[in-house]
N, C-alpha and C positions, 0 to 999 in steps of 0.2 A: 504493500500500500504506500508506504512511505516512498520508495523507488517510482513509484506510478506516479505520484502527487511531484515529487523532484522532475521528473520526465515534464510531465505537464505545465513546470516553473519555467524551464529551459527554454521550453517552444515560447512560452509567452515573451521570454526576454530574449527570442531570436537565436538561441543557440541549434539550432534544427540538425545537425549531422547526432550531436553528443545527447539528443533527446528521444533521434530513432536508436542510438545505438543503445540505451536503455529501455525503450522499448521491446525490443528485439530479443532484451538478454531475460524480458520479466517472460514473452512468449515462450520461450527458450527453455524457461527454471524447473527441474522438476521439481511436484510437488503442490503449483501454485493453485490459489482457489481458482475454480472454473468461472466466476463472474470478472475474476483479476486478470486472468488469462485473455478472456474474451475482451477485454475493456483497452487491454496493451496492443491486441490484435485491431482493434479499429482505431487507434491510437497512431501505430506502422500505417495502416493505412491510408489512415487523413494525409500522412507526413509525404508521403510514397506518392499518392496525387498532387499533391502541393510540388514534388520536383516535379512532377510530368512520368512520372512511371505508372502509370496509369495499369500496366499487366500486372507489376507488384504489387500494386493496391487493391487490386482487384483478389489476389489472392489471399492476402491478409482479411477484408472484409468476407470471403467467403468462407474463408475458417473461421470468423465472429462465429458467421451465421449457421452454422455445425454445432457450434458449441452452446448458441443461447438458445436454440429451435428447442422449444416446451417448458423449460428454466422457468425459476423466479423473475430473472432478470429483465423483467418487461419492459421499462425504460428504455436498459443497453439496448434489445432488440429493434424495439422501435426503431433509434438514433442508426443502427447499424442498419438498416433496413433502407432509409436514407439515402445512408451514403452509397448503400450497391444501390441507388435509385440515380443519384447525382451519376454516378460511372458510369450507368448504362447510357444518361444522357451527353457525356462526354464523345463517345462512342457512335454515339445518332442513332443508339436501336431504342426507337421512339416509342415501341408497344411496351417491351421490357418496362423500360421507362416509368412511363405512363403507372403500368400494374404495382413497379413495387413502390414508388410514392403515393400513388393512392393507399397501397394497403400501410406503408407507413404513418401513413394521417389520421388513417383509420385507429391504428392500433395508438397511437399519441394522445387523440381526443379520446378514447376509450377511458384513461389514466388521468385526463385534465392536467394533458402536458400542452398548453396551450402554443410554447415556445416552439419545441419540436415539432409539432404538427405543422405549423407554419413554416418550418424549411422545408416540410416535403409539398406544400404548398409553391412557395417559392422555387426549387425544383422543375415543376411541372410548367410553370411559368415562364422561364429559361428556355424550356423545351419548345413548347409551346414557341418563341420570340424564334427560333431556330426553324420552325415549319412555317413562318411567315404568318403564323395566326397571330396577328397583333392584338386584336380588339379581345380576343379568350386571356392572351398573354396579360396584359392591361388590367382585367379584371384580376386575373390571379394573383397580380404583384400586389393590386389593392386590395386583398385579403391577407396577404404575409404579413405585408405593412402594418393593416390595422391591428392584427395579434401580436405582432412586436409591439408594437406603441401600449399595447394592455399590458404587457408582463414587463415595461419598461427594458427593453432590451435595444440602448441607445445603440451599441454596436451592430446591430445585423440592421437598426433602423434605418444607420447612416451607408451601408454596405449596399442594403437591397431599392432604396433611394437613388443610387447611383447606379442601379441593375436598369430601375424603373427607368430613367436620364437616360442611360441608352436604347431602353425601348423603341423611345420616342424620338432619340435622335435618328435610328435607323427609321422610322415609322415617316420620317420629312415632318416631323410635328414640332419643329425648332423650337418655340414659345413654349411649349412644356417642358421638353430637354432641357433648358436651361434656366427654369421654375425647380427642376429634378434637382441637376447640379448642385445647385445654391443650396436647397433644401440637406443632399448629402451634407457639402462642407461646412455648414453652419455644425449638422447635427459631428460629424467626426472631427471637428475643430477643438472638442472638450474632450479627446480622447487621446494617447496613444498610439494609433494607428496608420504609420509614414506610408505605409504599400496600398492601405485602402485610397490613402489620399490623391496617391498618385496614379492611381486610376479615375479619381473623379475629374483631375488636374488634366490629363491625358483625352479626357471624354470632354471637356469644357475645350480642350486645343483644338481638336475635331471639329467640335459647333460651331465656333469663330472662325477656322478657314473655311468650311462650308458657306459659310455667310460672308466669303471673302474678306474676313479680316484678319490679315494676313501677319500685321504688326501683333496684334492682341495675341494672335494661336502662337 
């Protein structure tokens, strides 16, 4: 536990090699509890998408999901459920997709995990902005949103704000994209978070040469 909780310090303060490689060693251990085991497994795997090894990740979340299939751990499962939801939409296999974020949302609001349910929400919504469905997209980002904004979870607010920004920029809805934007940097402006930033910062430089201003981008 302690190892897991240290793992999980690491990643937040950016130390990402020394956080999968604790990780790896809690997967590793014989002995460990099966909800700790499973927890290090989607843990590798968050870390493993986040470099772009997206097969590694994919294998890590599929050993979660071995190990929490009928468990107590309904939560992890959920959460894990998710993430092999997000991969599959990495991937563009949009059915896949589709089945395990809905059943993630399902099993989330089951527990009045309000939080989690809304990623598999937002999820679907990404998916969705990638098959050109904008106006389904649109709505779904506007349900993420509003259950982030309930359980006060300023970080995914300011994150999936900036999701929304680019909706709308790809959508030619200029005047909302950068309603989006502002809305982001305002809300990650009281945060921590240099790499979200610089995607809002990257998606506002977009807007402005689109609108030919070429000084501003």
């Amino acid at each position: 536990t302690l190892r897991l909780a240290r793992q999980s310090s690491l990643n937040a303060l950016g130390q990402y090699d020394e956080a999968l490689r604790i990780a790896l060693e809690v997967v590793d251990s014989p002995g460990v509890d099966v909800g700790l085991r499973a927890f290090a497994c989607v843990s590798a795997g968050n870390q493993l998408r986040a470099d772009g090894d997206v097969e590694g990740s994919l294998n890590y979340h599929r050993r979660a999901q071995a190990l929490l299939e009928g468990t107590r751990f309904t939560r992890l499962f959920g959460m894990n459920t998710a993430c092999l939801g997000r991969l599959e939409c990495d991937l563009s296999h949009l059915d896949a997709a589709r089945e395990l974020n809905a059943r993630a949302t399902k099993i989330c609001d089951a527990i009045g995990d309000v939080w989690l349910a809304a990623l598999g929400i937002a999820n679907v919504a990404q998916l969705e902005q990638e098959a050109q469905n904008f106006r389904r997209a649109d709505d779904l980002f506007a349900q993420a949103l509003s259950r982030f904004r309930s359980t006060h979870e300023l970080q995914y607010e300011g994150i999936y704000a900036c999701r929304r920004a680019g909706l709308y920029l790809e959508w030619g809805k200029a005047g909302l994209a950068r309603e989006w934007y502002e809305t982001a940097l305002h809300t990650l402006a009281h945060l921590n978070m240099p790499l979200q930033l610089v995607h809002v910062h990257a998606g506002m430089a977009v807007l402005e040469a689109s609108a030919g201003k070429l000084e501003e981008a």
